[in-house]
Backbone as numpy.savetxt, mean C-alpha at the origin, in Angstrom:
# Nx Ny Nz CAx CAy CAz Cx Cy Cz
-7.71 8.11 15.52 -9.08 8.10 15.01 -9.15 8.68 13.60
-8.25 9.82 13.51 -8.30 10.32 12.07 -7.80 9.56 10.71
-6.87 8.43 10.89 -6.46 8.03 9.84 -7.94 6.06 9.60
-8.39 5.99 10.86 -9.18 5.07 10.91 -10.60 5.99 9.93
-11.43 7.04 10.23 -11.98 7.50 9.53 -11.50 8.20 7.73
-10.04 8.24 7.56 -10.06 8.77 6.17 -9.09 8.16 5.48
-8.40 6.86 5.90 -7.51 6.24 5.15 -8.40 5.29 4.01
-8.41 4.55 3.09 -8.54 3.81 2.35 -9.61 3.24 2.62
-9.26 2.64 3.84 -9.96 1.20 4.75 -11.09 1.89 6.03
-11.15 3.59 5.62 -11.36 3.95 7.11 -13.29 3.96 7.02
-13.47 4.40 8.47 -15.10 4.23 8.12 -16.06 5.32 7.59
-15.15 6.36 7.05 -16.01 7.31 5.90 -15.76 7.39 4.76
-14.84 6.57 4.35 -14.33 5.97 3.02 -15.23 4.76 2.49
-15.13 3.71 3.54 -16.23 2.52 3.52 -17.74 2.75 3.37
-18.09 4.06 4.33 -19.21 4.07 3.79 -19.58 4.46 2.56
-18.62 5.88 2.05 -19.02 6.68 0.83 -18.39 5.24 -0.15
-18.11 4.16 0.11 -17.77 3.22 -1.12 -19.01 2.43 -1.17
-19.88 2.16 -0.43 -20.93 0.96 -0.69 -22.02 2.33 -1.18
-22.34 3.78 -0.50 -22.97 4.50 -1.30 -22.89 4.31 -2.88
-21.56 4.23 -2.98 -21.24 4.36 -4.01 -21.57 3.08 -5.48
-21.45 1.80 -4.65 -22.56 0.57 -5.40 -23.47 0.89 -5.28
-24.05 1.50 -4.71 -25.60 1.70 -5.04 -25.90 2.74 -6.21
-25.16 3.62 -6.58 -26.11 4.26 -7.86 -25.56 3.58 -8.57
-26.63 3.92 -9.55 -26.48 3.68 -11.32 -25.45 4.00 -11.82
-24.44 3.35 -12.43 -23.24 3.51 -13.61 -23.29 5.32 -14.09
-24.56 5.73 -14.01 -24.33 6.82 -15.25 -24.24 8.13 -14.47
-24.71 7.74 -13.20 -24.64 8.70 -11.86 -23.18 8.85 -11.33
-22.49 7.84 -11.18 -20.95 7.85 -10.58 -20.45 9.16 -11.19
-19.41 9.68 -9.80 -19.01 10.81 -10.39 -17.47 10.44 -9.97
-16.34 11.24 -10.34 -15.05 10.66 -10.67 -14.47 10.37 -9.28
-15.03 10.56 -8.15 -14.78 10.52 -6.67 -14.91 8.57 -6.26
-16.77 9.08 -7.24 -17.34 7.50 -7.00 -16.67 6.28 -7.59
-16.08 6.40 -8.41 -15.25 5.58 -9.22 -13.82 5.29 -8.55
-13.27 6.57 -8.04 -11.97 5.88 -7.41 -12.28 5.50 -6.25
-13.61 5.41 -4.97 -13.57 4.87 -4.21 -13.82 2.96 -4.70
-14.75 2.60 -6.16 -14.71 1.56 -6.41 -13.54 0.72 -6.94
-12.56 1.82 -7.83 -11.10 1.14 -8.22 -10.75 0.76 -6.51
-10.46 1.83 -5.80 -9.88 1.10 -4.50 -9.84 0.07 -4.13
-11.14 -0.54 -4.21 -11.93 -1.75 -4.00 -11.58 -2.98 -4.75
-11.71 -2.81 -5.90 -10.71 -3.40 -7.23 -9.28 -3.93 -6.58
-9.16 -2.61 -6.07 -6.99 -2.99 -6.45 -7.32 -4.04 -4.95
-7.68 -3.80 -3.90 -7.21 -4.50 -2.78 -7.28 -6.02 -3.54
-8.14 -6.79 -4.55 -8.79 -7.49 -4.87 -7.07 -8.32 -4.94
-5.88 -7.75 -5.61 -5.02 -8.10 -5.72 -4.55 -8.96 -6.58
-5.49 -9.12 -7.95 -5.67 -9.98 -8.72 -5.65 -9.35 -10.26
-5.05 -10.11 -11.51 -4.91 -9.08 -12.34 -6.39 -8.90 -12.80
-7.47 -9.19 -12.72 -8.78 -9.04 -12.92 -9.12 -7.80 -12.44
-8.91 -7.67 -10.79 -9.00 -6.57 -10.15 -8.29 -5.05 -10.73
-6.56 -5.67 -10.50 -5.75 -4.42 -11.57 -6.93 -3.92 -12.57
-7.15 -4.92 -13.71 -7.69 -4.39 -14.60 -8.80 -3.29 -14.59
-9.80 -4.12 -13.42 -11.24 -3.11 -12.91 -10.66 -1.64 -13.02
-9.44 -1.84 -11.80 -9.05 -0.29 -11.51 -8.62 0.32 -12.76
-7.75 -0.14 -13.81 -6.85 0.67 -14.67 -8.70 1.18 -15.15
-9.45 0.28 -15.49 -10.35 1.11 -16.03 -11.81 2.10 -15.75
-11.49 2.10 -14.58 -12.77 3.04 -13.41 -11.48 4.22 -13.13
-10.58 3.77 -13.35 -9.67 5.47 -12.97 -9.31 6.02 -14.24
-9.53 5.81 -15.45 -9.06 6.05 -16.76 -10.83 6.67 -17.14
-11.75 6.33 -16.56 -12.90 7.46 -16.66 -13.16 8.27 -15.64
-12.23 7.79 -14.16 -12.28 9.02 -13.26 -11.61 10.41 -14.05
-10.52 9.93 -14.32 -9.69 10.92 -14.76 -10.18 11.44 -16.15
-11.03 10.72 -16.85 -11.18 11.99 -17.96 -12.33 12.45 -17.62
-12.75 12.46 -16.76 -14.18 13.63 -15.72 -13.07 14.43 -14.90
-11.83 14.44 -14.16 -11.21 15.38 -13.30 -10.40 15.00 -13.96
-9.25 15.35 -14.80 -7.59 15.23 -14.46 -6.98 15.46 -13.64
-7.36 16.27 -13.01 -6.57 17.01 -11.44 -7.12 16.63 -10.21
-7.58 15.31 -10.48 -7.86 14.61 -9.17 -6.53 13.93 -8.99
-5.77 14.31 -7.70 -4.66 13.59 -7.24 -4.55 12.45 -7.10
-5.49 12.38 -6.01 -6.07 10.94 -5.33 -5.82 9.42 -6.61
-6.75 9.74 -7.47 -6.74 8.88 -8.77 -5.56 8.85 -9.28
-4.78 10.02 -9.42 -3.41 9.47 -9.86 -2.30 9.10 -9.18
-2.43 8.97 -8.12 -1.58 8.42 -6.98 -1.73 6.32 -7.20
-3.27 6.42 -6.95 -4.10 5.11 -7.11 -3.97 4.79 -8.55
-3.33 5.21 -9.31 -2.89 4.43 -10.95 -1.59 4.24 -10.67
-0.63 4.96 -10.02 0.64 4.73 -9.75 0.58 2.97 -8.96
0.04 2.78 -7.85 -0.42 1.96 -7.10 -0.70 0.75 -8.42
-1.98 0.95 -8.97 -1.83 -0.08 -9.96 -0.58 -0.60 -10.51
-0.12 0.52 -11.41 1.11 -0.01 -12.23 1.85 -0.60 -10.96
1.96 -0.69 -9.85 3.24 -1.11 -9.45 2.78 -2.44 -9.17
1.01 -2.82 -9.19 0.75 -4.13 -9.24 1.26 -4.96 -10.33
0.58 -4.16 -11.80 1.11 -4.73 -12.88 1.90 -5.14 -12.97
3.02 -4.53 -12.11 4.65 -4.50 -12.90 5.30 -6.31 -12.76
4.20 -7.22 -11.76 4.48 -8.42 -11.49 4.44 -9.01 -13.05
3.00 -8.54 -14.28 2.70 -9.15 -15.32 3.58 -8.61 -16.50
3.84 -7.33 -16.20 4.21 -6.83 -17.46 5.46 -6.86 -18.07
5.40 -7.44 -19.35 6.55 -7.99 -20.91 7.70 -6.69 -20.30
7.67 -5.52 -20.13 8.59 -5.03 -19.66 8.40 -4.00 -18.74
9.56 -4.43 -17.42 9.76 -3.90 -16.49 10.02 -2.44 -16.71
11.02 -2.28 -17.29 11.12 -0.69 -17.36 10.03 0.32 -17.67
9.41 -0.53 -18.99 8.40 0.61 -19.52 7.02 0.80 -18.20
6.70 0.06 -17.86 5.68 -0.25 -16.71 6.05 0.38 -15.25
7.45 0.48 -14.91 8.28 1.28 -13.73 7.84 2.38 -13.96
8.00 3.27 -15.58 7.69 4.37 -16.21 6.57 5.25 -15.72
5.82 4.40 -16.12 4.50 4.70 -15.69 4.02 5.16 -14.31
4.62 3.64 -13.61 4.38 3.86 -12.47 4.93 4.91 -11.41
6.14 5.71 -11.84 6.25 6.50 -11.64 6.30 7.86 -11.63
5.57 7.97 -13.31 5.06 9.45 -13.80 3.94 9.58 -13.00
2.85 8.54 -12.70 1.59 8.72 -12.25 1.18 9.09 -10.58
2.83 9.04 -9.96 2.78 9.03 -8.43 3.60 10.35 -8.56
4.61 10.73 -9.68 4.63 12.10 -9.84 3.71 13.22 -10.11
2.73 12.92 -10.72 1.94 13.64 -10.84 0.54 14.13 -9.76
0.63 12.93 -8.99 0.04 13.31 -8.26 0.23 14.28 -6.65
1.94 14.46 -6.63 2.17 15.24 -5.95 1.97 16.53 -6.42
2.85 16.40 -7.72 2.51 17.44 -8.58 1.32 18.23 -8.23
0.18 17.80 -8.49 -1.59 18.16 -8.58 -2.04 18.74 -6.93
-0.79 18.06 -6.18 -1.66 17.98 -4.57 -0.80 17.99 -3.19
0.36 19.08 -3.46 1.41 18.88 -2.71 1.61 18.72 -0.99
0.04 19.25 -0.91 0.18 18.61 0.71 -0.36 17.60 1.00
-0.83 16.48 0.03 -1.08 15.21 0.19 -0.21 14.14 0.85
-0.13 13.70 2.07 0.46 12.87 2.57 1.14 11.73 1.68
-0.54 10.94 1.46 -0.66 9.53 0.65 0.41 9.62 -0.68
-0.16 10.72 -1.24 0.43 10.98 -2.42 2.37 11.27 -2.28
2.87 11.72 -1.44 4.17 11.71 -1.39 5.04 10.39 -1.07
3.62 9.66 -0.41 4.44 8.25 -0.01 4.29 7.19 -1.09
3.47 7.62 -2.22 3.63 6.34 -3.02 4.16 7.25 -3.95
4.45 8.53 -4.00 5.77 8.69 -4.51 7.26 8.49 -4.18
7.17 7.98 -3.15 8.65 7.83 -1.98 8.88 6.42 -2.18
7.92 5.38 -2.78 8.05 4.11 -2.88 8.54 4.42 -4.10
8.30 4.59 -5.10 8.03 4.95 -6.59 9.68 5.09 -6.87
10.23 6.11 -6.13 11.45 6.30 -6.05 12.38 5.40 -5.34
11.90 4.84 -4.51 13.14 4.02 -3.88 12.90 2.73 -4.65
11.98 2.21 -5.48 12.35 0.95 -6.25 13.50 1.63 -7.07
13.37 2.66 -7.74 14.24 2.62 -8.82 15.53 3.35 -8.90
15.70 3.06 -7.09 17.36 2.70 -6.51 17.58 4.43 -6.11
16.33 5.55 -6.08 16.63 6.63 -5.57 16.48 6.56 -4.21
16.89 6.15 -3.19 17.39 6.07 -1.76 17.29 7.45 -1.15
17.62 8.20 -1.47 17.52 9.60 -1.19 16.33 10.45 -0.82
15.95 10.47 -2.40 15.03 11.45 -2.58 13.95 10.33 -2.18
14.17 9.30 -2.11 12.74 8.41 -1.43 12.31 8.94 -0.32
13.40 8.75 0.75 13.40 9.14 2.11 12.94 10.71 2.24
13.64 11.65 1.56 12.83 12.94 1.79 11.41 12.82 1.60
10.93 12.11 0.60 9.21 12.15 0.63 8.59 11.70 1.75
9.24 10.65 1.55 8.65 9.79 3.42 8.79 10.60 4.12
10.08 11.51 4.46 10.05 12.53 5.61 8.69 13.39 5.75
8.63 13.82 3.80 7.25 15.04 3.54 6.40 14.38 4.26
5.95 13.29 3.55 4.79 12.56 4.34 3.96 12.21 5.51
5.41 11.77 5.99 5.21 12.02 7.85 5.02 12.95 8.45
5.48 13.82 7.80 5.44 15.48 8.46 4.13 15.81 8.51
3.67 15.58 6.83 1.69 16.25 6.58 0.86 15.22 7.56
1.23 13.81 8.13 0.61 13.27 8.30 1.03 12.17 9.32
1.82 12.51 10.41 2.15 11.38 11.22 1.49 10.05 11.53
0.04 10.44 11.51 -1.02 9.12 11.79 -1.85 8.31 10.60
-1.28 9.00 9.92 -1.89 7.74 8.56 -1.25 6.92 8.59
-1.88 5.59 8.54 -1.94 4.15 8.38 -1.22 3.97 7.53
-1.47 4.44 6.29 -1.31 4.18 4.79 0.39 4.51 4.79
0.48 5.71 5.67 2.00 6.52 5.05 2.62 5.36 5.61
2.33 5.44 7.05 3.28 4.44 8.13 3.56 3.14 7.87
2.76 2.72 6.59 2.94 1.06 6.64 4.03 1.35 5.67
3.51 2.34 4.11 4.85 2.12 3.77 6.16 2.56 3.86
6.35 3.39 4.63 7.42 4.11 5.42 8.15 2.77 5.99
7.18 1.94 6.70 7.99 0.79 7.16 8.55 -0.59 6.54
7.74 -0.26 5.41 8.61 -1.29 4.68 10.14 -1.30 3.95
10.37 0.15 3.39 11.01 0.74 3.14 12.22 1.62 4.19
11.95 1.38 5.42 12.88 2.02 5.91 14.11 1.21 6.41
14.60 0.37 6.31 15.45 -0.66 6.48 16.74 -0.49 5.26
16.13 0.08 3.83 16.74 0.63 3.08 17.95 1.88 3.24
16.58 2.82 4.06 17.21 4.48 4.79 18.60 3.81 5.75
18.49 3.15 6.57 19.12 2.37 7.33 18.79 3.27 8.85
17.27 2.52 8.35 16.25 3.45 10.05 15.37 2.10 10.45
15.84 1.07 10.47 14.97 -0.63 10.96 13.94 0.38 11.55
14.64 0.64 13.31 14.14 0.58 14.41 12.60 1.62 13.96
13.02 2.48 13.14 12.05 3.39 13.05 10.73 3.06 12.43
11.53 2.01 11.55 10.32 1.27 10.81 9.56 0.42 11.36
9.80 -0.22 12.24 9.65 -1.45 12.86 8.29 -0.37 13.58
8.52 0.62 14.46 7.49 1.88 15.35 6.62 2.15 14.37
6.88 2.42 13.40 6.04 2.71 12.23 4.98 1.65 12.32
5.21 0.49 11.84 4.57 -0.71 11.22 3.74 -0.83 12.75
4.30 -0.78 13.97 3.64 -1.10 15.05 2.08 -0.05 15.36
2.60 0.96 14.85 1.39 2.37 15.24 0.74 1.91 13.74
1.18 1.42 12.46 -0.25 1.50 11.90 -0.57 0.34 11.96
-0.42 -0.81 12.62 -0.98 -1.76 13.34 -2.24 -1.65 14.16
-1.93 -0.40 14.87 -2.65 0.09 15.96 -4.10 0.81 15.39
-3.48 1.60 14.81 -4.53 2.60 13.82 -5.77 1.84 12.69
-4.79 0.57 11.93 -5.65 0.09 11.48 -5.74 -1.07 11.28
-6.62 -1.77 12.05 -6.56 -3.44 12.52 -7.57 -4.07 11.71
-8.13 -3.50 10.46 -8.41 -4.60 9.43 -8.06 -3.46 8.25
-6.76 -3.37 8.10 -5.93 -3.18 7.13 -5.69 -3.90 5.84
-5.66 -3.97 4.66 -5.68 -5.26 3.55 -4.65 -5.73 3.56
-4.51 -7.02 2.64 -3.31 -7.73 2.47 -1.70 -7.15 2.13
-1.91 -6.19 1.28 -0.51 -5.53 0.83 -0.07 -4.84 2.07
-1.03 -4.33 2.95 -0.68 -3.29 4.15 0.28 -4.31 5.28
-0.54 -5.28 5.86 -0.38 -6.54 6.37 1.11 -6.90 6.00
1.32 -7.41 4.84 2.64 -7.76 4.46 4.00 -7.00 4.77
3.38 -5.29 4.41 4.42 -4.02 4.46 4.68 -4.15 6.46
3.24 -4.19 6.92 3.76 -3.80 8.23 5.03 -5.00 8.77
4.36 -6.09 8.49 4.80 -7.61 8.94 6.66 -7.51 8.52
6.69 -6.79 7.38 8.21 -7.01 6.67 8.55 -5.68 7.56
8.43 -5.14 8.14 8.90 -3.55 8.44 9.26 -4.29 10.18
7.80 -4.95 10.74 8.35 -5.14 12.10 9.39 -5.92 12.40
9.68 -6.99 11.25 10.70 -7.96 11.41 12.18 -7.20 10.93
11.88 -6.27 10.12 13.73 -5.80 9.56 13.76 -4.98 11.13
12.71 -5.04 12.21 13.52 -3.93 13.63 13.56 -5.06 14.42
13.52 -6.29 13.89 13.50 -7.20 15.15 12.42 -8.13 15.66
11.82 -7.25 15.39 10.07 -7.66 16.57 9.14 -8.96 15.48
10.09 -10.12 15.66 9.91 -11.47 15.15 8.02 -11.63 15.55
7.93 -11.83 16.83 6.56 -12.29 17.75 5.38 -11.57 16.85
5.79 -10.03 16.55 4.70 -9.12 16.29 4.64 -9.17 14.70
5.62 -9.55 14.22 5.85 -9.33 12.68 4.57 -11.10 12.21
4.93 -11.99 12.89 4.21 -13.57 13.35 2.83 -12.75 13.08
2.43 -12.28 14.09 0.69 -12.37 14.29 0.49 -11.50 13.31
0.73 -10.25 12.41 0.61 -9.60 11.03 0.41 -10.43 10.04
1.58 -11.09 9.92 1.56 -12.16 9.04 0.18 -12.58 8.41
-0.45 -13.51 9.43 -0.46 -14.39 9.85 -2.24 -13.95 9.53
-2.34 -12.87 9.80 -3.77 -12.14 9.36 -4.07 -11.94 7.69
-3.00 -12.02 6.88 -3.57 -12.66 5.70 -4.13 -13.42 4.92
-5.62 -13.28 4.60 -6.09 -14.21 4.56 -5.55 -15.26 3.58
-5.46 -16.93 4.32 -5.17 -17.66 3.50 -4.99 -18.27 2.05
-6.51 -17.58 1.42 -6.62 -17.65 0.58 -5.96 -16.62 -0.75
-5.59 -16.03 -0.14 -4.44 -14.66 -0.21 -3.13 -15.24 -0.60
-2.84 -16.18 0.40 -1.45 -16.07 0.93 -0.64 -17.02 -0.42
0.56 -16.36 -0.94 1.94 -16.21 -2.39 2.68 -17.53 -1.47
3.69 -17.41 -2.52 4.83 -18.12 -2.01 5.67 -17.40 -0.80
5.62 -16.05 -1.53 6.45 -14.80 -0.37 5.68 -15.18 0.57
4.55 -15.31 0.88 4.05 -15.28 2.80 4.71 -16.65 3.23
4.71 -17.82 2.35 4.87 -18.68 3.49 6.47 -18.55 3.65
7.36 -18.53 2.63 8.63 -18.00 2.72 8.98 -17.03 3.52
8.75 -16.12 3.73 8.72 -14.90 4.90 8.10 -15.30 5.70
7.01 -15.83 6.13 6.25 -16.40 7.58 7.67 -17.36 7.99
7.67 -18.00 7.40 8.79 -19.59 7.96 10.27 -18.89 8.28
10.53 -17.74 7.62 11.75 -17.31 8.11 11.35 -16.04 9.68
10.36 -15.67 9.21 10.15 -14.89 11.22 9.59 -16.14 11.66
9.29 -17.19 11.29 9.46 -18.28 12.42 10.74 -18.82 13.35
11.36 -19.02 12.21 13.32 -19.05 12.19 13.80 -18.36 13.78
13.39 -17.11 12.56 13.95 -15.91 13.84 13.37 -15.84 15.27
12.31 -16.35 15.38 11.51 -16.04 16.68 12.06 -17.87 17.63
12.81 -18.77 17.08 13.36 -19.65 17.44 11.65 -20.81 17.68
10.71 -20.67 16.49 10.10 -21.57 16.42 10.17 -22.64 15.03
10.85 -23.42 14.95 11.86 -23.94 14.00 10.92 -25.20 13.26
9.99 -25.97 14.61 8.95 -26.66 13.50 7.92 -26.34 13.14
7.19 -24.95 13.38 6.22 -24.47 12.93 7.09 -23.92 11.39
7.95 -22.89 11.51 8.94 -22.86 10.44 9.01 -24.05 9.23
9.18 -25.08 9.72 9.70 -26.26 8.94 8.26 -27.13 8.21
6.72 -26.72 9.15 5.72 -27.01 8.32 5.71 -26.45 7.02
6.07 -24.80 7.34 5.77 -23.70 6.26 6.06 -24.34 5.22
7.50 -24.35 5.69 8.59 -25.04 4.42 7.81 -25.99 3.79
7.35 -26.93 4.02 6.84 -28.21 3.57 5.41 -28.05 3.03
């Protein structure tokens, strides 16, 4: 119940976010703004990116030491990093900004795990996994940690663990957004669980759905030994 009421997607987040369309521009205070970037990024679109880079770039010069916001710019950049002329410099970013927000907020769950992603793109394996450990520790039932714990743990060379992961924040949060969806879906299939990784999938909305979904849908089709539903994908 706790990560359904205070994760991202949860229902005292949702509410304080439509509060939050309702005042006036000049009323928002730096809280109100990163619940609307949130909103932005799920959007998943560089339009959206953009909203966020710029509702958290006036959160933050009202708080700098709001964690939260700099965790959620880390998050951006790692959207960007699909558009941007260079990878490295944009990695940069994306990982000073998920540093800093542990930095600012060290018993933040959220914040250690998109620092634990942050690190394992850029081949730290290690020290990824210790954050994820932090993470789990502050926070066994967040949605948020567990999805990406499970995408990433196949790396650690912990499938099975991931696969439990992806299944409990399945559980926890069953209208989860598209990036969550994907993380759980790729986490249940590196433990196996073809059938369950299928119906995740599969909840993205269509209009959503990359080349990666139908490519990854058609291969846990593969695996689950449904070969012409598979072979539509393909086609």
């Amino acid at each position: 119940m706790t990560a359904r009421l205070s994760g991202v997607a949860g229902t005292i987040v949702s509410a304080d976010r439509v509060a939050a369309r309702r005042k006036q521009p000049t009323d928002l205070s730096a809280y109100d703004l990163y619940l609307i970037a949130v909103e932005a990024k799920q959007r998943e679109t560089r339009e959206g990116i953009a909203e966020c880079f710029a509702l958290l770039a006036r959160a933050l010069e009202m708080d700098p030491a709001f964690a939260r916001a700099w965790a959620l710019l880390g998050h951006c950049h790692a959207f960007a990093m699909r558009w941007a002329e260079s990878w490295d410099s944009a990695y940069a970013r994306y990982l000073e900004a998920e540093r800093r927000a542990v930095e600012l907020d060290p018993l933040d769950a959220d914040a250690h795990a998109g620092f634990a992603m942050a690190l394992a793109l850029g081949g730290e394996l290690k020290q990824g996994e210790a954050e994820f450990d932090k993470a789990l520790g502050l926070n066994p039932n967040s949605a948020d940690v567990l999805t990406r714990f499970a995408y990433w743990a196949v790396s650690f060379g912990r499938a099975r663990d991931g696969a439990e992961a992806a299944a409990h924040a399945v559980r926890l949060d069953p209208n989860a957004p598209p990036w969550a969806l994907r993380f759980q879906s790729a986490g249940l299939a590196y433990g196996k669980r073809y059938d369950e990784a299928i119906r995740v999938r599969q909840k993205v909305p269509k209009a959503m759905f990359t080349d990666s979904d139908y490519i990854e849908l058609a291969s846990f089709l593969v695996e689950a030994g449904r070969v012409d539903e598979a072979r539509a994908l393909a086609a």
